[in-house]
C-alpha positions as CSV (number, residue, x, y, z in Angstrom):
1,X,2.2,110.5,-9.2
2,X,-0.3,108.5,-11.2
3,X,0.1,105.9,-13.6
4,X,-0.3,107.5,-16.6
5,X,2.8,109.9,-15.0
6,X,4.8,106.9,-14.1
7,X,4.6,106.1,-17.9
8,X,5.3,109.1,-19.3
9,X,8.7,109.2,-17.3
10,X,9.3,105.5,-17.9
11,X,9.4,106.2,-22.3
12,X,12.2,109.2,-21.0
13,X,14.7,106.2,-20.5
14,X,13.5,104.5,-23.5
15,X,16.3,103.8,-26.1
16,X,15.9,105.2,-29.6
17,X,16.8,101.5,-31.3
18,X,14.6,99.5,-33.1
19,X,12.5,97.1,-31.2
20,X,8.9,95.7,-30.6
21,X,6.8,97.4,-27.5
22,X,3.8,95.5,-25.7
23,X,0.9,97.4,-24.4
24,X,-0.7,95.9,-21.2
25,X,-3.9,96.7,-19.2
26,X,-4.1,95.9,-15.2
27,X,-2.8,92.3,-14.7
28,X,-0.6,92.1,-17.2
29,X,-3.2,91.5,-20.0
30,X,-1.5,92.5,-23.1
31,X,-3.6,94.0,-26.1
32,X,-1.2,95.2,-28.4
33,X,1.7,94.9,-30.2
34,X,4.2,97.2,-32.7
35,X,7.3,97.9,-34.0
36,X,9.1,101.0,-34.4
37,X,12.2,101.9,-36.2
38,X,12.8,104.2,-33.2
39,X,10.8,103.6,-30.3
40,X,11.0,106.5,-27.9
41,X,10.2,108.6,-30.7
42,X,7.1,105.8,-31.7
43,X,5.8,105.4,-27.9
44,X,6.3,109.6,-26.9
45,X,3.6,109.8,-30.1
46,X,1.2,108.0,-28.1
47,X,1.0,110.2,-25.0
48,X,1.1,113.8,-27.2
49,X,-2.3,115.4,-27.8
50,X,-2.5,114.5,-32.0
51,X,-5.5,116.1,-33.5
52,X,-4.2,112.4,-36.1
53,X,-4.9,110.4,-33.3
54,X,-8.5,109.2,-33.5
55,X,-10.6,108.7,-30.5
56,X,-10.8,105.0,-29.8
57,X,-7.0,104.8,-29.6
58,X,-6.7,108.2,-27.4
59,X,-9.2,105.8,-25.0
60,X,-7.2,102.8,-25.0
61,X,-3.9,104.4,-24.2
62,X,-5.1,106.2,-21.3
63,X,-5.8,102.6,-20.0
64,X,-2.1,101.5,-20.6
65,X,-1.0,100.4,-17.0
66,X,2.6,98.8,-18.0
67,X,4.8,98.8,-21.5
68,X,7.9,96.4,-22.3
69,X,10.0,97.1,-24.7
70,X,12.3,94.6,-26.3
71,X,15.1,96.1,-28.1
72,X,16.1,94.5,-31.8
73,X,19.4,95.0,-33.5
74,X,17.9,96.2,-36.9
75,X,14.7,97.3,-37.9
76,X,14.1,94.0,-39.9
77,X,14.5,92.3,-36.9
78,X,11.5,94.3,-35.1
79,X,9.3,93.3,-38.1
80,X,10.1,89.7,-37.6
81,X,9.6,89.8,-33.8
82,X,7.0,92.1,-33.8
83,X,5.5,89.2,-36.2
84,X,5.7,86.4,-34.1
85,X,4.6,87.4,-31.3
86,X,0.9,88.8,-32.4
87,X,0.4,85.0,-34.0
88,X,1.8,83.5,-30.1
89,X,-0.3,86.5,-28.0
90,X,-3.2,87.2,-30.7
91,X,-3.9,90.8,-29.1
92,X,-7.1,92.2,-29.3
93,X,-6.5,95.3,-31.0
94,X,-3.9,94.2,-33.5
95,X,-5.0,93.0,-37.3
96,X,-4.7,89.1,-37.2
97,X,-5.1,87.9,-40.4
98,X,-6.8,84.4,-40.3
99,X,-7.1,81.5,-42.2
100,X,-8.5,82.7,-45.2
101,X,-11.5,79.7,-45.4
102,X,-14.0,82.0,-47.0
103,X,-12.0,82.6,-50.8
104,X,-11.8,79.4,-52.7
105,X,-8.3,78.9,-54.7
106,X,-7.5,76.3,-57.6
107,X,-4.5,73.8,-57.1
108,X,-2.8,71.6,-59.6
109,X,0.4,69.8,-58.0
110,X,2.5,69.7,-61.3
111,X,4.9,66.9,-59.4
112,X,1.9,64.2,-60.4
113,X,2.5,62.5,-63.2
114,X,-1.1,63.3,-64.5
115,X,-2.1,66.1,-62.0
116,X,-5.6,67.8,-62.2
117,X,-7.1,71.1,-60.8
118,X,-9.4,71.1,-57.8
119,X,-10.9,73.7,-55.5
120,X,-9.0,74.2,-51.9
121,X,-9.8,76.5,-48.9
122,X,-6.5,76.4,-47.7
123,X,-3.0,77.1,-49.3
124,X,-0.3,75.3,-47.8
125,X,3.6,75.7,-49.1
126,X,3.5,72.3,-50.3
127,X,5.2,72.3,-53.1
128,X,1.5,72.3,-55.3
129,X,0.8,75.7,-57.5
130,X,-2.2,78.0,-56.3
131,X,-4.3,80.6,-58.5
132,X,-6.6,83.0,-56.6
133,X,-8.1,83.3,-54.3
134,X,-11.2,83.9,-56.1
135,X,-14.2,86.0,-55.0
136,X,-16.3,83.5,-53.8
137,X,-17.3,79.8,-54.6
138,X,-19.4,80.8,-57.7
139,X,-16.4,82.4,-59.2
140,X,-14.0,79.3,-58.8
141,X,-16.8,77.1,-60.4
142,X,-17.3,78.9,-62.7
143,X,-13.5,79.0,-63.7
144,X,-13.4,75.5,-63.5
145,X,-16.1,74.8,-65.2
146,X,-14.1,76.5,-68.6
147,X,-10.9,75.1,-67.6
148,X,-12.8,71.5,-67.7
149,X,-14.5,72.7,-71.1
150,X,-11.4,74.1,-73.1
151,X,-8.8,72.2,-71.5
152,X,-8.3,68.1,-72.1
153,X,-6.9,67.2,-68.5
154,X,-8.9,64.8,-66.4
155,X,-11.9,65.2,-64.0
156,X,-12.0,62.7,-61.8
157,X,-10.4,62.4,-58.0
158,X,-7.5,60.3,-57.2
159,X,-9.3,57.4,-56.2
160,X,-11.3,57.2,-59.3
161,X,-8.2,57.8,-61.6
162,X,-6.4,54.9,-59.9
163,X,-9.3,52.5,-59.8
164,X,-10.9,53.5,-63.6
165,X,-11.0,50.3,-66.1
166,X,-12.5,52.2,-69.0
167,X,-12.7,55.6,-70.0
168,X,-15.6,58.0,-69.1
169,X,-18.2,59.9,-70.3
170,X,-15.5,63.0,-70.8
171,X,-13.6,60.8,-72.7
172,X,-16.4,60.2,-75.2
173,X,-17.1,63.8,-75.1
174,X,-13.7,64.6,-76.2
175,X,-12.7,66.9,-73.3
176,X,-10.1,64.3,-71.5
177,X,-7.5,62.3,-72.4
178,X,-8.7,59.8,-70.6
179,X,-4.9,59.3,-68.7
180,X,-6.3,56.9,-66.4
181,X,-7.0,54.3,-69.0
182,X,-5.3,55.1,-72.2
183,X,-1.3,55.5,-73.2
184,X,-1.4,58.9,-73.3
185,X,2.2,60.3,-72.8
186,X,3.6,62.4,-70.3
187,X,4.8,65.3,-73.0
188,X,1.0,65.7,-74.2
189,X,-0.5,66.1,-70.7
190,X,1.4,68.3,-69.8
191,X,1.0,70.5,-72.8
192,X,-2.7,71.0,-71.9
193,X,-1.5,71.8,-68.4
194,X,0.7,74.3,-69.2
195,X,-2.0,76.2,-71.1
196,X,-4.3,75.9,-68.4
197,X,-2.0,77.7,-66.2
198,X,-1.8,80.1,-69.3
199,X,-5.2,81.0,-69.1
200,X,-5.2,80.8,-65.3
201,X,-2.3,83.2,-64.9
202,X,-4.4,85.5,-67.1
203,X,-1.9,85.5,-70.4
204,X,-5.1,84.8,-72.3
205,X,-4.1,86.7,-75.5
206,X,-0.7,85.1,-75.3
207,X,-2.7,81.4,-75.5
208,X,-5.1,82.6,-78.3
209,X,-2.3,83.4,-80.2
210,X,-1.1,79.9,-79.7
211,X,-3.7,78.2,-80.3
212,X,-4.2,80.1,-83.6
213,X,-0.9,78.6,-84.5
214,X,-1.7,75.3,-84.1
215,X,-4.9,75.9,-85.7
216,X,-2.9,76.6,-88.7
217,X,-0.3,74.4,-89.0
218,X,-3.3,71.9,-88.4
219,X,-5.1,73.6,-91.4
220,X,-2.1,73.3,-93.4
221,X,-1.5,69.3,-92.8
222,X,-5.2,68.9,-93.7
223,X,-6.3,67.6,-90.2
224,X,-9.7,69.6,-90.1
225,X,-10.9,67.8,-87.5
226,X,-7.7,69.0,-85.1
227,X,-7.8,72.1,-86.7
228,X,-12.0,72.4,-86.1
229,X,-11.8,71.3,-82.2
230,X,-8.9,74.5,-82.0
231,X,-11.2,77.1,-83.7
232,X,-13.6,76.2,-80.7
233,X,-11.0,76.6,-77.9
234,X,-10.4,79.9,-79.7
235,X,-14.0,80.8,-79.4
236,X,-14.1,80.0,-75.7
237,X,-11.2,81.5,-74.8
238,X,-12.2,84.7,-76.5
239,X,-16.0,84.9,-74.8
240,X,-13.7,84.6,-71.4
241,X,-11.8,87.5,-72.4
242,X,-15.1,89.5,-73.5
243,X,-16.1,89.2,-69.7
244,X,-13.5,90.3,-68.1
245,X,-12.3,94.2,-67.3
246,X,-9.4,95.6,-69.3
247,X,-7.9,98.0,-66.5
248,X,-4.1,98.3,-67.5
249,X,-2.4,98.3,-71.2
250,X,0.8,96.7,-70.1
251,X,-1.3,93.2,-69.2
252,X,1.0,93.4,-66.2
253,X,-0.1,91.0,-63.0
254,X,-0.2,93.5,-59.8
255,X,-2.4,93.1,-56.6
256,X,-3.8,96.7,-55.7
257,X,-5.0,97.5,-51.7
258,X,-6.9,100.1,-50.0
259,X,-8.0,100.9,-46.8
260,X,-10.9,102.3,-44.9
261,X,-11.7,103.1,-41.2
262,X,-14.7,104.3,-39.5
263,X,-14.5,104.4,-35.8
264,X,-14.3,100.4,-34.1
265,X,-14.7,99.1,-37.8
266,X,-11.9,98.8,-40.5
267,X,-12.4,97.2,-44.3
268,X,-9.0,96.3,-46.7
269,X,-9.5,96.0,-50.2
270,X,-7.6,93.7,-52.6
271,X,-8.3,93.9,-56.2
272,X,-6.0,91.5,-58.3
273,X,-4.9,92.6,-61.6
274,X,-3.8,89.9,-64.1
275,X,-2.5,90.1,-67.4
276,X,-4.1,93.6,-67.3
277,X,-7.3,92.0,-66.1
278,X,-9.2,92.6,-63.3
279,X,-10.0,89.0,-62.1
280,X,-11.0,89.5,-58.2
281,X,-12.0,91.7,-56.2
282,X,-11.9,90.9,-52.1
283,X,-12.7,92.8,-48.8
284,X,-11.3,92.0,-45.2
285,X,-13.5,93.8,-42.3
286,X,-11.7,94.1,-38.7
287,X,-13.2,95.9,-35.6
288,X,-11.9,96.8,-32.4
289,X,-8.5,97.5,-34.0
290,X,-5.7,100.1,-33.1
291,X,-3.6,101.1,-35.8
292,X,-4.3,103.9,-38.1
293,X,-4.8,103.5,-41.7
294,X,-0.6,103.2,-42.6
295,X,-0.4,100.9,-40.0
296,X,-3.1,98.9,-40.9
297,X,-2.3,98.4,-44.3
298,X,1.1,97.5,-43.3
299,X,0.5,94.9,-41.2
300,X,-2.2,93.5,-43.7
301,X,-0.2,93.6,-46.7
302,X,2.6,91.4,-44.5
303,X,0.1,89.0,-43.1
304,X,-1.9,88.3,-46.6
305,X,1.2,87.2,-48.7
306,X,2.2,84.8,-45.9
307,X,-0.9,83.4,-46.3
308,X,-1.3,83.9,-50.4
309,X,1.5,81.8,-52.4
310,X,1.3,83.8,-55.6
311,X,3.2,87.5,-55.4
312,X,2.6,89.4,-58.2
313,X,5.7,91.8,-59.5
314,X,4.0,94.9,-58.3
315,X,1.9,96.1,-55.3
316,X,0.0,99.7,-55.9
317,X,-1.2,100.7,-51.9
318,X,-3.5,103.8,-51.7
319,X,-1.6,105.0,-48.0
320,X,1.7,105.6,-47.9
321,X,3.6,103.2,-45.6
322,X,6.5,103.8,-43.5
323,X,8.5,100.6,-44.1
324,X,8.4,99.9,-47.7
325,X,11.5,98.8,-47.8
326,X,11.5,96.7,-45.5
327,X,8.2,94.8,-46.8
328,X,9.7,94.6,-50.5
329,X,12.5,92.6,-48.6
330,X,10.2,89.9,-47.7
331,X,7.8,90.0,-50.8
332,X,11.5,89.1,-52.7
333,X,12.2,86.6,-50.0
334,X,9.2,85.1,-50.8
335,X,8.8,85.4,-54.9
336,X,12.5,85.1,-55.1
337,X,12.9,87.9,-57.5
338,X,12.6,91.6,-57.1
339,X,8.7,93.5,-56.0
340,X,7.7,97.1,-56.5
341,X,5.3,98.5,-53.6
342,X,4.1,101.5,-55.3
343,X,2.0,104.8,-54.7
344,X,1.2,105.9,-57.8
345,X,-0.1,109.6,-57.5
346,X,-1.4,109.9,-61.9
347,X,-1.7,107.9,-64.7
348,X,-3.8,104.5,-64.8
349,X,-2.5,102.9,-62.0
350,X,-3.7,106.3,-59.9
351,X,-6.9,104.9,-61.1
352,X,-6.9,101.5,-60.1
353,X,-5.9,102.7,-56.8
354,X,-9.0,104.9,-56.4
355,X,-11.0,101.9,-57.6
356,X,-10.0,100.4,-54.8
357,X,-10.4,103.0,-52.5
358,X,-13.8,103.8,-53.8
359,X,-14.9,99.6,-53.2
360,X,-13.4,99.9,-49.8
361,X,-15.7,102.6,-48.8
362,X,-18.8,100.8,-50.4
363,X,-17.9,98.1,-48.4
364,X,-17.4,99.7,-45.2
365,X,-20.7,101.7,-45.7
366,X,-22.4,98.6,-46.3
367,X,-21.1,96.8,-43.1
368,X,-22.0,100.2,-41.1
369,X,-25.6,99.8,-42.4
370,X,-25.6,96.2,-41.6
371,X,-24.3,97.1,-38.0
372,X,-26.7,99.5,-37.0
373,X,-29.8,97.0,-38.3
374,X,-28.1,94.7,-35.6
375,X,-28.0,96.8,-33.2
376,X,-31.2,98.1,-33.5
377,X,-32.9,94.9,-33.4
378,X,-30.7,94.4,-29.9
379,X,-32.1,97.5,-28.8
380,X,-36.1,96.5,-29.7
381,X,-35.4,92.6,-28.4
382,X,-34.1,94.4,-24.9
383,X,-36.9,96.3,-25.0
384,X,-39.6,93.8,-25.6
385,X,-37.9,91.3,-22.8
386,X,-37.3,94.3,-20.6
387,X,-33.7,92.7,-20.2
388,X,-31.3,94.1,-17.6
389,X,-28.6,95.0,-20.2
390,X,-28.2,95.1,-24.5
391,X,-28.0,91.4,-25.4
392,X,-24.7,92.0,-27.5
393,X,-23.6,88.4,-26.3
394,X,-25.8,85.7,-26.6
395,X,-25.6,82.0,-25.4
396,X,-28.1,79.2,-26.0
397,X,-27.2,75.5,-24.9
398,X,-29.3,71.9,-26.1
399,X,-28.6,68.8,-25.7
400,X,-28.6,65.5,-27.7
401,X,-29.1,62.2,-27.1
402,X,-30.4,59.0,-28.1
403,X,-32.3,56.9,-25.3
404,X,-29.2,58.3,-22.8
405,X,-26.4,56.8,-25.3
406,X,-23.4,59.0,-25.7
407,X,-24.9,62.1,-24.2
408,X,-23.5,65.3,-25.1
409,X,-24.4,69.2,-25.6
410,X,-23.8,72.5,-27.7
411,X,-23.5,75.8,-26.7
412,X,-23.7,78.5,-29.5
413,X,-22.8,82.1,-29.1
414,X,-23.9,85.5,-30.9
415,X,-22.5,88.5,-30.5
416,X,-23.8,91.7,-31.6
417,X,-26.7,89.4,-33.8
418,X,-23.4,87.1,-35.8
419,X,-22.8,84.2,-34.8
420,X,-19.2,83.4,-33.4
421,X,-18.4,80.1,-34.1
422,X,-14.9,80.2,-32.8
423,X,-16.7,80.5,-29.1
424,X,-19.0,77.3,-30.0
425,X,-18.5,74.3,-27.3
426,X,-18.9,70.8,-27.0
427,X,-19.8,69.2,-24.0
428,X,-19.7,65.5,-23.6
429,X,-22.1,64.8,-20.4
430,X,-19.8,63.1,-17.3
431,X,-21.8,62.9,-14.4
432,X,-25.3,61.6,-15.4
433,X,-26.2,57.8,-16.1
434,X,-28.6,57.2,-18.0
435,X,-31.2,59.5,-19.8
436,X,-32.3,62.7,-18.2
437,X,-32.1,65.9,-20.2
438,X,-32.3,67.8,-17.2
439,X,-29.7,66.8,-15.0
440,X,-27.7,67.2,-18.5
441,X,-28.1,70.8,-18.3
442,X,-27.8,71.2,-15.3
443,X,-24.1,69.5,-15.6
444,X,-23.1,71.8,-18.6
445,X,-24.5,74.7,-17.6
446,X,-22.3,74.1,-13.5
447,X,-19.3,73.8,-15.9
448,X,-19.9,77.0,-18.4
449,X,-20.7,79.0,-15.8
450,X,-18.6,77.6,-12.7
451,X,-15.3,79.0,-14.6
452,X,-15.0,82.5,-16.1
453,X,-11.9,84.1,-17.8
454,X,-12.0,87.2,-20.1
455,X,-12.2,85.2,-22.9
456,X,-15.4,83.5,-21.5
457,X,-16.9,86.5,-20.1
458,X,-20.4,85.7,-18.6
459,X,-23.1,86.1,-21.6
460,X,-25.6,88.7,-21.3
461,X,-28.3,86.8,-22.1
462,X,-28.6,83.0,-21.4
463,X,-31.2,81.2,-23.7
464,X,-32.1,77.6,-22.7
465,X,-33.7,75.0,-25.5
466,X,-36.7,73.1,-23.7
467,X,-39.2,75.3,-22.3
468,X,-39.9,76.2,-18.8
469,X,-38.2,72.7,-17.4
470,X,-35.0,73.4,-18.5
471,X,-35.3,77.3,-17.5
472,X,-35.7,76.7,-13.9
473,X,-32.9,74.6,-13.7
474,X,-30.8,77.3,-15.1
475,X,-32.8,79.5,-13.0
476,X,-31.3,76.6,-9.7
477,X,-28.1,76.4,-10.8
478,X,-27.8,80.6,-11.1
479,X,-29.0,80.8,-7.3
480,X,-26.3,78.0,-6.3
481,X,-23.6,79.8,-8.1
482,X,-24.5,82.8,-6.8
483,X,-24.7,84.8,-10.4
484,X,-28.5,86.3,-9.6
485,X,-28.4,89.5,-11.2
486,X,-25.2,89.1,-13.7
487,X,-26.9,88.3,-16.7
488,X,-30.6,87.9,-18.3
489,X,-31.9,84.2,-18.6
490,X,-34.7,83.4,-21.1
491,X,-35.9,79.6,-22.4
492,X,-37.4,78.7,-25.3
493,X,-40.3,76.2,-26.7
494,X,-41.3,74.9,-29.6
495,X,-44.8,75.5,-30.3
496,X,-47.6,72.6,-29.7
497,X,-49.8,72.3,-32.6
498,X,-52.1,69.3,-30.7
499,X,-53.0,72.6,-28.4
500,X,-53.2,75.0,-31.3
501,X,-50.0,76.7,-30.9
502,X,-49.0,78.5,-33.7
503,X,-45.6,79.6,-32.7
504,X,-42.5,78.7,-30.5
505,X,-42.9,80.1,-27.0
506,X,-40.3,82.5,-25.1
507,X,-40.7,81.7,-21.1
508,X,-39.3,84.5,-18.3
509,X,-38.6,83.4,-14.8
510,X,-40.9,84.3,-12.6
511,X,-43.5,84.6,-15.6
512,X,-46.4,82.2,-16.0
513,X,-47.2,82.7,-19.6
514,X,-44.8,83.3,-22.6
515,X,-43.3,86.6,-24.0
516,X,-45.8,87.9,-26.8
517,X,-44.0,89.1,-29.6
518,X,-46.9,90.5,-31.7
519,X,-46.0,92.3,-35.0
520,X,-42.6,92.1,-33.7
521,X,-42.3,88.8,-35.3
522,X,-38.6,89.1,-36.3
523,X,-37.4,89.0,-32.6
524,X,-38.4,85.9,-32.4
525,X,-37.2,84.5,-35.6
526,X,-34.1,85.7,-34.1
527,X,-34.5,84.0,-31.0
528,X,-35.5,80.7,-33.4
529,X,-32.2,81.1,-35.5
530,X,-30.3,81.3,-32.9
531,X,-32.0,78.1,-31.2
532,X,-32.0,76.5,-34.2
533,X,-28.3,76.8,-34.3
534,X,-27.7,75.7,-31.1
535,X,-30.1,72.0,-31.9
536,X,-28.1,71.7,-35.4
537,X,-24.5,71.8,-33.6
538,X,-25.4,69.7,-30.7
539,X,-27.1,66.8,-33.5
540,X,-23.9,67.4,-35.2
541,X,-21.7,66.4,-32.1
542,X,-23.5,63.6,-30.9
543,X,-24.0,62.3,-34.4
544,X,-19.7,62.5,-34.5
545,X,-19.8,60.8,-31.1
546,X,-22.0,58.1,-32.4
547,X,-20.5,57.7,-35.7
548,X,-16.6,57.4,-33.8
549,X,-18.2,54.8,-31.5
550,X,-19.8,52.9,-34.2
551,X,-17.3,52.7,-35.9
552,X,-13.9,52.0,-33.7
553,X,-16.5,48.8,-32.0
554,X,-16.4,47.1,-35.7
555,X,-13.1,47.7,-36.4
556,X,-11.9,47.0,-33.2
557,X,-13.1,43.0,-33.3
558,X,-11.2,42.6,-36.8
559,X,-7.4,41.2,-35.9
560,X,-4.7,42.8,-37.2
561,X,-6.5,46.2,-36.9
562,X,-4.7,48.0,-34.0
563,X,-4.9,51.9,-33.2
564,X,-2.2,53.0,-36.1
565,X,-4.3,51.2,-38.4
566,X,-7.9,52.4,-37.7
567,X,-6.3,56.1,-37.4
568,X,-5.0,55.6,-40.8
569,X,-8.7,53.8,-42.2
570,X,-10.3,57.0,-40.4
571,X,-7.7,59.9,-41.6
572,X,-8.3,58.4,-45.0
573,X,-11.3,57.0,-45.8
574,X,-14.0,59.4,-43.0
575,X,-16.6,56.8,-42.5
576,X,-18.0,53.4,-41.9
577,X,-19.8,53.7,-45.6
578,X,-16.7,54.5,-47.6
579,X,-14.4,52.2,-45.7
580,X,-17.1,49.2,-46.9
581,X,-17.5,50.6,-50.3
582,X,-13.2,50.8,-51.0
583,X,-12.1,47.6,-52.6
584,X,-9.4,45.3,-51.1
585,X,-6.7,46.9,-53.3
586,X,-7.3,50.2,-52.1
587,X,-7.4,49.3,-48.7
588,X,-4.2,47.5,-49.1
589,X,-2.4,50.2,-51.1
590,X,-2.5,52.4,-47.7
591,X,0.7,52.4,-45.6
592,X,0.9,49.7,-43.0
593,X,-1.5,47.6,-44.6
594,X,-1.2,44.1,-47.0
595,X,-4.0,42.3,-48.7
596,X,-4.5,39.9,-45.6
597,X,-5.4,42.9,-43.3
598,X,-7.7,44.1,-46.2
599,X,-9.9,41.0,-46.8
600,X,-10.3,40.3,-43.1
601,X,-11.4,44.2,-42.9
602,X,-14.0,43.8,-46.0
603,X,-15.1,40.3,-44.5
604,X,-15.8,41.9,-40.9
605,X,-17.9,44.9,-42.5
606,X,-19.7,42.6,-44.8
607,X,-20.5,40.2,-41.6
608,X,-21.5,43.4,-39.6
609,X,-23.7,45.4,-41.6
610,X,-25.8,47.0,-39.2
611,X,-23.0,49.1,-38.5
């Protein structure tokens, strides 16, 4: 009986409960996770022939070698489980939503007394209000930029609200209240707050119709001047509305997604919808996932509003899912009123839907396209190196140092022509004394290549910065380790214009003179970006190295200045230069510190200013 058979009979004893099942490879490797509401039904759908099932997933569960099953009491239960342990295990081949660093939000924490907006990567449950995420950092600027126009609520950072003496520029422009100087009450802040959010929350018509008011009554007691400064906020808030898309009548706030598949590669759509606007439109890409299109979508649309603090009252999807209930239970749990997840099938939300279905395909066409350029240029820089295997993982190491102090190195990777700077390392140098760029690649590259796990699987082509020196001791320390033959090994030069070089040099082992590239000049610009990379994050490490050194010696010779108290200068001030430039009442307003412990820090910088 084989192992697939073994299986087969094993799911036979499986209970029909609710529960999460793992998915494991030889040696226990797991590489995915789900939930089902009945899982012998769920895990027998796996093993039947399914003209639904699409090929890549057919493959990967013909390499099952072991399933667990873990039995829940209700399906809600499963969901939570099934949850938690893809953010503990991080599968392969389940969607895992990360942080979502590349949409800018706005946040205003309305506990402040005086509280502004500024532009955030990140949107913590703290207790602050978020709007977006927007499309991209020109988009949040932009909104900003008319908030800060239209809206009388102040500018300037924290530090420079508490440490202002006279009101600025803004102030004198008549576009702040100028809080950090002036009595201006509480009550009247606020007011421009909450029409900020207004606007923000897209109940623009709502606001105009407000401000008309005012205008009015402002008419009426003969304060032109009040009533003038209104009319323009009306005109600005109108041109806003005159750029944005009308897309529903009932000026209703709902989030619309749709999905799209194509073999390894998925793409998720979001297009929010508010106050019948559409404000944003957003794409999520995936590859090497297993879930079909319903599951897909229902494991995004869990992961995205755990992530995204504003849930709008309704949620059109273009698939239908199979635990709607289930997920309007937690979109309540976290709005704390009732949401709709809808499938509309006619009428204008039909449309919206197919909007978003039609932008999902766009996008996954366009990443397709994108692909195959990548791979192509793989296949021509294989061919021009006449490399051993497709370079779809690329690693390039440099070091940095200055005159041998604080030594350290960067290794950059690439994989399929991206970089993947989640699989960047630091190396701080251990064994060598003194300066001697070789013997520091020869260290790093014993320790990248001495140890290998799946998740550092050897590259398939190993680039070294420095020219033929440095590539024969990666060439010595592949003999010693005994990896001849396991990947490709390249090193690369910049050019010397003293011997009329006019371009950077790719050396071979075993070659005497470099790789020409001819009119296949991109392949090397490759090569260069990818070199260049690896210089700019190895700078960037040492220059942190440095910097820490620098500045923990200074602070360390001022008494009174222990390790809780140069954490908390570093946590909150970031460097030497704005440490020196914060005034003694600054410094002392931090916690743990008095004015005694501030002067002595001020003296000892302005005694020490070579650091």
């Amino acid at each position: 009986m084989n192992q697939q058979q073994n299986i087969q009979q094993n799911i036979q004893r499986v209970t029909g409960e609710p529960g999460v099942y793992l998915m494991k490879y030889a040696a226990g490797w797991l590489f995915y996770i789900g939930k089902a509401r009945n899982l012998k039904k769920r895990l027998a759908s796996y093993f039947k022939n399914s003209p639904r099932m699409d090929g890549k997933t057919a493959m990967l569960v013909t390499r099952i070698r072991d399933l667990e099953t873990i039995i829940t009491r209700t399906e809600k239960e499963a969901l939570i489980l099934e949850s938690n342990l893809i953010k503990r295990h991080r599968p392969r081949y389940n969607i895992v939503l990360k942080d979502d660093k590349r949409y800018p939000s706005l946040r205003i924490d309305l506990n402040e007394k005086y509280p502004n907006f500024s532009i955030v990567r990140k949107t913590p449950r703290d207790g602050a209000q978020y709007f977006g995420p927007f499309a991209s950092a020109q988009a949040v600027r932009e909104t900003l930029r008319t908030i800060n126009k239209t809206f009388k609520l102040r500018k300037c950072r924290d530090r420079e609200f508490r440490n202002r003496t006279r009101p600025c520029l803004h102030y004198q422009m008549n576009s702040c209240l100028a809080p950090c100087c002036l009595d201006v009450q509480p009550e009247d802040y606020r007011e421009q707050v909450n029409e900020a959010i207004m606007f923000l929350k897209g109940r623009t018509p709502d606001l105009i119709q407000k401000v008309k008011k005012e205008m009015a009554a402002a008419s009426d007691t003969q304060a032109f001047e009040q009533a003038a400064r209104l009319r323009d906020k009306i005109f600005s808030l109108e041109r806003t509305i005159e750029k944005q898309i009308a897309v529903t009548t009932d000026f209703g706030n709902r989030d619309v997604f749709a999905a799209e598949q194509s073999g390894a590669h998925s793409v998720v759509t979001v297009l929010s919808v508010r106050g019948g606007f559409l404000t944003a439109s957003r794409h999520y890409s995936f590859s090497e996932t297993m879930p079909g299109k319903q599951e897909l979508m229902d494991a995004f649309i869990r992961q995205y509003y755990e992530r995204h603090p504003f849930v709008p009252s309704e949620v059109l999807v273009a698939a239908k899912l199979e635990d709607v209930r289930l997920i309007e239970d937690l979109l309540k749990g976290l709005k704390g009123r009732n949401v709709r997840l809808h499938r509309p099938v006619r009428g204008e939300k039909a449309r919206l839907v197919k909007l978003a279905q039609r932008n999902a395909q766009n996008e996954l066409k366009n990443i397709l396209a994108q692909r195959d350029a990548e791979m192509d240029l793989l296949r021509r820089l294989q061919q021009k190196l006449k490399l051993q295997r497709l370079p779809q993982r690329i690693e390039c190491f440099d070091n940095s140092n200055i005159s041998g102090t604080e030594p350290v190195a960067g290794m950059v990777v690439f994989e399929n022509g991206l970089a993947r700077k989640s699989l960047y390392r630091k190396y701080r140098i251990q064994t060598v004394a003194g300066q001697d760029d070789y013997a520091y690649m020869n260290e790093v590259l014993k320790r990248r290549l001495g140890k290998t796990t799946a998740s550092t699987a050897y590259p398939d082509l190993l680039m070294v910065d420095g020219g033929k020196g440095q590539l024969n001791i990666a060439r010595a320390v592949i003999r010693e380790l005994k990896l001849d033959g396991c990947f490709d090994l390249i090193g690369i030069a910049k050019k010397d214009e003293k011997k009329g070089e006019t371009q950077d040099k790719i050396f071979k082992p075993a070659r005497a003179n470099p790789v020409s590239f001819g009119r296949e000049q991109e392949l090397l610009l490759f090569l260069q970006r990818i070199r260049d990379e690896a210089h700019r994050f190895a700078i960037g490490y040492h220059r942190q190295r440095r910097s820490k050194r620098s500045l923990q010696s200074v602070l360390d010779t001022i008494a009174g200045v222990g390790p809780k108290r140069k954490s908390a200068l570093l946590k909150y001030f970031g460097s030497l230069k704005k440490i020196r430039a914060a005034s003694v009442e600054e410094i002392s307003s931090l916690p743990g510190f008095n004015r005694k412990v501030a002067e002595s820090i001020q003296k000892a910088l302005s005694t020490n200013p070579k650091h």
